[in-house]
KOLRO-62291 format. One record per residue (C-alpha): x negated, y, z. Coordinates in steps of 0.05 Angstrom, whole numbers, padded with zeros to 5 digits, always signed. Layout:
XYZ
...
This chain:
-00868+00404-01577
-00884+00360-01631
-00921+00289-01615
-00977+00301-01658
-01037+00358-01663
-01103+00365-01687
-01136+00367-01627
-01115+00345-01557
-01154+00374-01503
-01146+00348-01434
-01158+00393-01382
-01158+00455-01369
-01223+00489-01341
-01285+00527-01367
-01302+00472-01407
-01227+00459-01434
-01202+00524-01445
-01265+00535-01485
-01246+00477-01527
-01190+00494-01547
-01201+00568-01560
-01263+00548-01602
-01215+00494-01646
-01161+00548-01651
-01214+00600-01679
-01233+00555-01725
-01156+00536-01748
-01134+00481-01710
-01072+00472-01677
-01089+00454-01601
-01053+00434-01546
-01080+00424-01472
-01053+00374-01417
-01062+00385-01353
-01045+00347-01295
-01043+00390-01237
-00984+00448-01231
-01003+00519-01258
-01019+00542-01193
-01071+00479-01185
-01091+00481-01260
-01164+00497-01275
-01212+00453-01228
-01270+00475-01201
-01272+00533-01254
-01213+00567-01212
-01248+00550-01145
-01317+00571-01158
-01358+00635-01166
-01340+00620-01235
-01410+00651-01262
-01453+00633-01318
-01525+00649-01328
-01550+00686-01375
-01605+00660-01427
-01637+00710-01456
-01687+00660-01495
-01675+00588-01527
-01741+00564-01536
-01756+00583-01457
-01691+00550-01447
-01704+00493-01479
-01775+00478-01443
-01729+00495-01370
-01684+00444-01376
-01729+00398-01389
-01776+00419-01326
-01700+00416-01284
-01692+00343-01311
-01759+00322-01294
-01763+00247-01316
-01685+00241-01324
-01691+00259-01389
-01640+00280-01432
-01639+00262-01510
-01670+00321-01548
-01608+00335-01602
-01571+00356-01522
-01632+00399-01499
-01620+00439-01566
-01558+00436-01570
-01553+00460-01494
-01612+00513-01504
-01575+00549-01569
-01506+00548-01540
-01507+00576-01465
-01543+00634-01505
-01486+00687-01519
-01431+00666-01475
-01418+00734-01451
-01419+00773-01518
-01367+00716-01535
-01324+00720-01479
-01322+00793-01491
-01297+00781-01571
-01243+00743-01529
-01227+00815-01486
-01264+00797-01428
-01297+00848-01378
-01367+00814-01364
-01411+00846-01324
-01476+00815-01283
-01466+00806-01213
-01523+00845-01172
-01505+00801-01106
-01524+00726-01133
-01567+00688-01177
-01603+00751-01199
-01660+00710-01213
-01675+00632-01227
-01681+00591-01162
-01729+00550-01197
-01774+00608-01212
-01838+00560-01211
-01821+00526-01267
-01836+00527-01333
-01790+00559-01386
-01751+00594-01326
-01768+00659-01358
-01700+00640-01400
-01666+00661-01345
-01638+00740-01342
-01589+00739-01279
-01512+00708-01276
-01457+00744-01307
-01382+00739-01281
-01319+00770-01302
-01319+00849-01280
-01387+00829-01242
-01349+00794-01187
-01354+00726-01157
-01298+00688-01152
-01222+00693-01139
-01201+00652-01195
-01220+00717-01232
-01250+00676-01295
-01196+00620-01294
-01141+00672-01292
-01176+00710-01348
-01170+00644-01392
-01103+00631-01376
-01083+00697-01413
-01137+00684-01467
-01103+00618-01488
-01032+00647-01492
-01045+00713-01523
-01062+00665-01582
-01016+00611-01570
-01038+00559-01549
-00993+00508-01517
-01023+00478-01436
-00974+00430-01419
-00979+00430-01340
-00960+00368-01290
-00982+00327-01348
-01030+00280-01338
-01070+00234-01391
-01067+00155-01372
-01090+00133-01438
-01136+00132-01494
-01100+00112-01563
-01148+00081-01609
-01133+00050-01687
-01157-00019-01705
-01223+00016-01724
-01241+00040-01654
-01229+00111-01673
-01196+00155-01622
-01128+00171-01651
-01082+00198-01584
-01072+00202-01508
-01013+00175-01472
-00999+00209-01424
-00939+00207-01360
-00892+00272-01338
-00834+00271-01299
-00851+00196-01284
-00844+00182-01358
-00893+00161-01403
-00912+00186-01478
-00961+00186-01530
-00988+00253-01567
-01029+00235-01626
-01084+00275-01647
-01106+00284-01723
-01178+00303-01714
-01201+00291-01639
-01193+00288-01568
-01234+00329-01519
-01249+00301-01451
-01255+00357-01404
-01224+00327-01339
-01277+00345-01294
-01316+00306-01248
-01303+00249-01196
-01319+00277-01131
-01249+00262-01104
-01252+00195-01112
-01276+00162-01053
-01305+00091-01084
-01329+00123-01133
-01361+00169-01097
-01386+00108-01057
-01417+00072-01109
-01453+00120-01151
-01471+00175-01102
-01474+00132-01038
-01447+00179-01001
-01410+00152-00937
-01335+00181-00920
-01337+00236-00970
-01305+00311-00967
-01297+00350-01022
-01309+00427-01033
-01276+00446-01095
-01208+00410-01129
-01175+00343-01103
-01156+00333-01179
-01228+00314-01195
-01215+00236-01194
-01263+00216-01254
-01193+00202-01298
-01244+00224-01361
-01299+00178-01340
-01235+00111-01331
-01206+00133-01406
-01274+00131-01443
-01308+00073-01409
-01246+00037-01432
-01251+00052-01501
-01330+00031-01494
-01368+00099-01480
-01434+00087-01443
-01457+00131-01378
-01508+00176-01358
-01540+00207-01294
-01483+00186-01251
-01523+00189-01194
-01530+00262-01199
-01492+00312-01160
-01490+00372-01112
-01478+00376-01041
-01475+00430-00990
-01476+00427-00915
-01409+00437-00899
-01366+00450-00832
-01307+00408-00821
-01247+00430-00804
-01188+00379-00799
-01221+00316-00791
-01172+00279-00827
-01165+00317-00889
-01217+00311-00938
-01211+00375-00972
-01220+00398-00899
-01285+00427-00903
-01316+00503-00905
-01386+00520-00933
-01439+00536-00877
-01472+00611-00882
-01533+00624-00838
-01526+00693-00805
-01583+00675-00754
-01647+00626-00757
-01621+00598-00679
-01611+00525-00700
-01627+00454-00717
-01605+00400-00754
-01612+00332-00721
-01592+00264-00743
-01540+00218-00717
-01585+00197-00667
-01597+00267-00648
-01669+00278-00675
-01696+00335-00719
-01710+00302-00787
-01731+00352-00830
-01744+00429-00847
-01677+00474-00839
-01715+00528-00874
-01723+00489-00936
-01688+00523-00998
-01622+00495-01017
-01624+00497-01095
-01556+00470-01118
-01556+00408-01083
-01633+00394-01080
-01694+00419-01040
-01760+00419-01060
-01798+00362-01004
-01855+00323-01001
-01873+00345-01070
-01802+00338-01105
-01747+00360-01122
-01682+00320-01074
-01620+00314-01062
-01599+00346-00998
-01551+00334-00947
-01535+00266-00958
-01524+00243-00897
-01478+00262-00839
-01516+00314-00779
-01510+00351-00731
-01518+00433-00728
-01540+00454-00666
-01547+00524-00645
-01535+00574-00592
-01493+00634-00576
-01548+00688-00605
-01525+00654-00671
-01456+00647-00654
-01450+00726-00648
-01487+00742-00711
-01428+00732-00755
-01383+00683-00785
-01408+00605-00800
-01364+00607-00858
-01353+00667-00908
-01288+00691-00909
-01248+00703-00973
-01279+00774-00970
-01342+00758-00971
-01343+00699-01023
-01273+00675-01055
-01288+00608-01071
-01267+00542-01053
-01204+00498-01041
-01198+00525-00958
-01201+00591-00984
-01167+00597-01037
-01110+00543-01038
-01096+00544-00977
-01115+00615-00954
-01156+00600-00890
-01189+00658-00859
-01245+00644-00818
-01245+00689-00744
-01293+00741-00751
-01332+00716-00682
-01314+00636-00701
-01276+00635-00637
-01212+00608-00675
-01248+00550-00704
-01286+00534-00628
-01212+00539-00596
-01191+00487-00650
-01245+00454-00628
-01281+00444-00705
-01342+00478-00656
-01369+00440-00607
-01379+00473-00546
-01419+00458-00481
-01448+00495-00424
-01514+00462-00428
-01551+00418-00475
-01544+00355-00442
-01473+00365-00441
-01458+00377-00523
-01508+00320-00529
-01457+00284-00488
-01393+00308-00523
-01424+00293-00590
-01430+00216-00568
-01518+00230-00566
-01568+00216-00525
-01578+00282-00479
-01649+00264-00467
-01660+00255-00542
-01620+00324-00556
-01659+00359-00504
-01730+00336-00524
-01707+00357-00594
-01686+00419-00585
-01739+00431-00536
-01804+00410-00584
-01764+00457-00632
-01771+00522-00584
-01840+00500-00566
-01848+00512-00645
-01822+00580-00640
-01867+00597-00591
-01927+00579-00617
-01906+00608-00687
-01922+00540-00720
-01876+00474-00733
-01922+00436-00729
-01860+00370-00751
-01838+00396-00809
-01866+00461-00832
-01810+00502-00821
-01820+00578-00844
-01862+00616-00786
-01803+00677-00797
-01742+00627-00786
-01772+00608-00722
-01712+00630-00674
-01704+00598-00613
-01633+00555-00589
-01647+00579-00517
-01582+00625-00500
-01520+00584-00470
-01474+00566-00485
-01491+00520-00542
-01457+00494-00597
-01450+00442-00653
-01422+00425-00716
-01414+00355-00743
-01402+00308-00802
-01423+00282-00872
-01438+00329-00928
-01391+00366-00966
-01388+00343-01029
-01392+00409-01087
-01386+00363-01151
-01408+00303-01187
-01464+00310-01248
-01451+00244-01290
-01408+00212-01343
-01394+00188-01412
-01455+00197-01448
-01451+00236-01503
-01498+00270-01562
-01509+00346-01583
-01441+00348-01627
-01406+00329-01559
-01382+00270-01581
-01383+00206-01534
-01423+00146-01548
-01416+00076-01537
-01460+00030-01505
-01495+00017-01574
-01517+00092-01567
-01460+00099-01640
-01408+00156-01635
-01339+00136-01605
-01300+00163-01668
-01256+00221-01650
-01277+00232-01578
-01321+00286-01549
-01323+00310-01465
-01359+00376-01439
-01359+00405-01374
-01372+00367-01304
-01346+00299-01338
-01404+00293-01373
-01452+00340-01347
-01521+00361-01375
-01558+00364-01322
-01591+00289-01293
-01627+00320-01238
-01640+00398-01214
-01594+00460-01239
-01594+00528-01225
-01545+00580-01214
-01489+00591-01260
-01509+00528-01296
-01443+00494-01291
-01404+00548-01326
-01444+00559-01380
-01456+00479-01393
-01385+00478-01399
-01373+00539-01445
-01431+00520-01490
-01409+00439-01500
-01335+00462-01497
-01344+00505-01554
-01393+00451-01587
-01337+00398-01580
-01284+00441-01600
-01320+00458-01668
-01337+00391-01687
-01266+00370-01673
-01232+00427-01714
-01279+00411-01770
-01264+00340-01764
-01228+00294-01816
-01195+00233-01794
């Protein structure tokens, strides 16, 4: 191919692909690079339930986002910006030749129904109304080549190429263990995702201790390295999502499998083996409502103890059936055993005879598991928790042996944070001035700076993808 474009996009998700279909429409030539392999391409686009939300009303939308951020805050030029441009997404995917349909099974209605402006929200649409199995990823793949447009795979970006000026002018980038530059006319379009795979930085801006990863090991915050070192500021990078997660192989940190509650029969205790909090609490994208706000939860490592009444009422992690999502799943093709006796022989499940003893195998204090569990059933009895106000109809008691127990940190879904950037897209330095020629969307420079709801990702990423990928087209250098 030739060494120089109009507009280099780098990466290859919701928020890429959008990019670059949005600069071709509008008559620029495009190419993408993409560091993973085509059958690794796409980040957590390909590995999640790949569903956007539907806004049915801007000015609602608008007034939402701001009750999600709380006092985050966002500039307004992004809460417009944001509010117009995740309106529409499906009637434009289907110009592309997309089957959209709503999904009837999730995120039918906002989570954060209490809220103002959440009226906006009108359900989550997915490709032919199904969640998952790489289903909108693939559907972008074949949208991008139908109209040419180059993805150069095992290609990754090192570089940002700047002029004396400042301005943004290129990428150099390494394949086949040799390094080149592509230089780009009109602009280059961060879209590399977020940094959840990279364990110090994980570390120091989500403070999360020995991280594991849902979604796509290729999420190393490469977009967040290239723009800080041509000056761009950052925002939120705090913010994130976890989910409580089951580990599998201990020693591999995509090795984890999200956790589905078929029974209320359980607790989660701390390290030291206490209950710390309510189990029935809501888990809304990485935060719970507590103590009068919204949090981040897990974010620290627990225990899951429960008993066999649970163990029998169905799989602690959905199989690819069920929900087609994730790295396990999907890369790798586990299938979790139907009765989770599999994942208990491989000994991922803790397993004792009594309490005392799974205290003992988990390295606890059996007196301190015991009185836990057993102030916990005393709760279920009297129909009241009176510790943490769990829900009187997710009172279920962890009294029928054998018992069991899952351990570890949480499982981290993505990072939130990034290169700050405006309602054009474009990245801004620390002076709060446009970095000439460079824009990001997607999780690389996220939206949200505190609570989201579902589908949120995917359309943040269509919406500032397309944003970025107009401004760039219509760019002169």
């Amino acid at each position: 191919m030739d060494n120089i474009v109009d507009v280099l996009v780098i990466g290859s998700g919701a928020a890429g692909s959008a990019a670059a279909l949005q600069a071709h429409a509008d008559g620029a030539s495009v190419v993408i690079l993409e560091k993973s392999g085509r059958d690794a391409a796409g980040g957590n686009t390909r590995l999640s339930g790949s569903g956007w939300f539907v806004n049915q009303d801007p000015a609602a939308a608008r007034t939402f986002l701001r009750s999600l951020n709380g006092s985050f805050t966002v500039a307004d030029d992004v809460i417009y910006a944001w509010a117009e441009n995740t309106q529409g997404l499906s009637d434009w995917l289907r110009s592309l030749g997309a089957s959209v349909a709503m999904t009837g099974d999730f995120h039918s209605t906002a989570e954060y129904g209490e809220l103002d402006g959440s009226s906006c929200y009108a359900g989550m649409d997915t490709i032919e109304g199904k969640m998952g199995n790489e289903l909108l990823y693939r559907f972008l793949v074949s949208a991008l080549a139908e109209r040419g447009i180059t993805t150069l795979f095992d290609t990754e970006a090192t570089r940002l190429l700047t002029d004396e000026s400042g301005s943004v002018t290129g990428v150099e980038v390494r394949s086949s263990e040799q390094t080149s530059e592509i230089q780009a006319r009109r602009g280059v379009i961060l879209a590399t995702g977020g940094f959840e795979a990279n364990p110090a930085m994980v570390r120091d801006y989500l403070r999360l201790e020995n991280p594991k990863i849902w979604g796509s090991p290729s999420a190393t915050g490469d977009g967040h390295r290239m723009a800080q070192a041509v000056g761009a500021d950052l925002w939120h990078m705090n913010n994130m999502m976890t989910i409580t997660g089951i580990p599998g192989d201990p020693e591999n940190p995509t090795g984890f499998f999200l956790a589905l509650w078929n029974a209320h029969n359980y607790v989660f205790l701390s390290r030291e083996g206490r209950r710390f909090t309510d189990e029935s609490a809501e888990m809304r994208h990485g935060h719970v409502c507590r103590e009068g706000s919204y949090q981040h939860f897990p974010v620290q490592p627990m225990n899951i103890v429960f008993d066999e009444t649970m163990r029998l009422a169905g799989q602690l992690s959905p199989s690819r059936d069920a929900l087609p999502v994730g790295h396990r799943v999907l890369d790798e093709g586990y299938e979790w055993s139907s009765d989770n006796q599999a994942e208990i022989d491989k000994g991922w499940i803790v397993k004792a005879d009594t309490l005392a003893e799974l205290a003992e195998k988990l390295g606890l204090d059996p007196t301190v598991v015991e009185t836990s569990v057993r102030r916990y059933n005393e709760a279920c009895t009297d129909g009241v928790d009176h510790s943490f106000g769990r829900k009187p109809e997710t009172l279920a008691p962890i009294a029928t042996a054998p018992f069991y127990a899952v351990s570890g940190p949480p499982l981290l879904g993505w990072s939130s944070g990034g290169p700050r950037r405006d309602g054009h897209s474009r990245v801004l330095d620390t002076a709060g001035s446009p970095i000439p020629g460079l824009y990001a969307a997607g999780a690389v420079s996220s939206t949200y700076s505190a609570a989201k709801d579902g589908g949120f990702h995917i359309a943040d990423a269509f919406a500032f993808g397309r944003v970025a990928g107009a401004h760039a087209a219509a760019r002169q250098a």
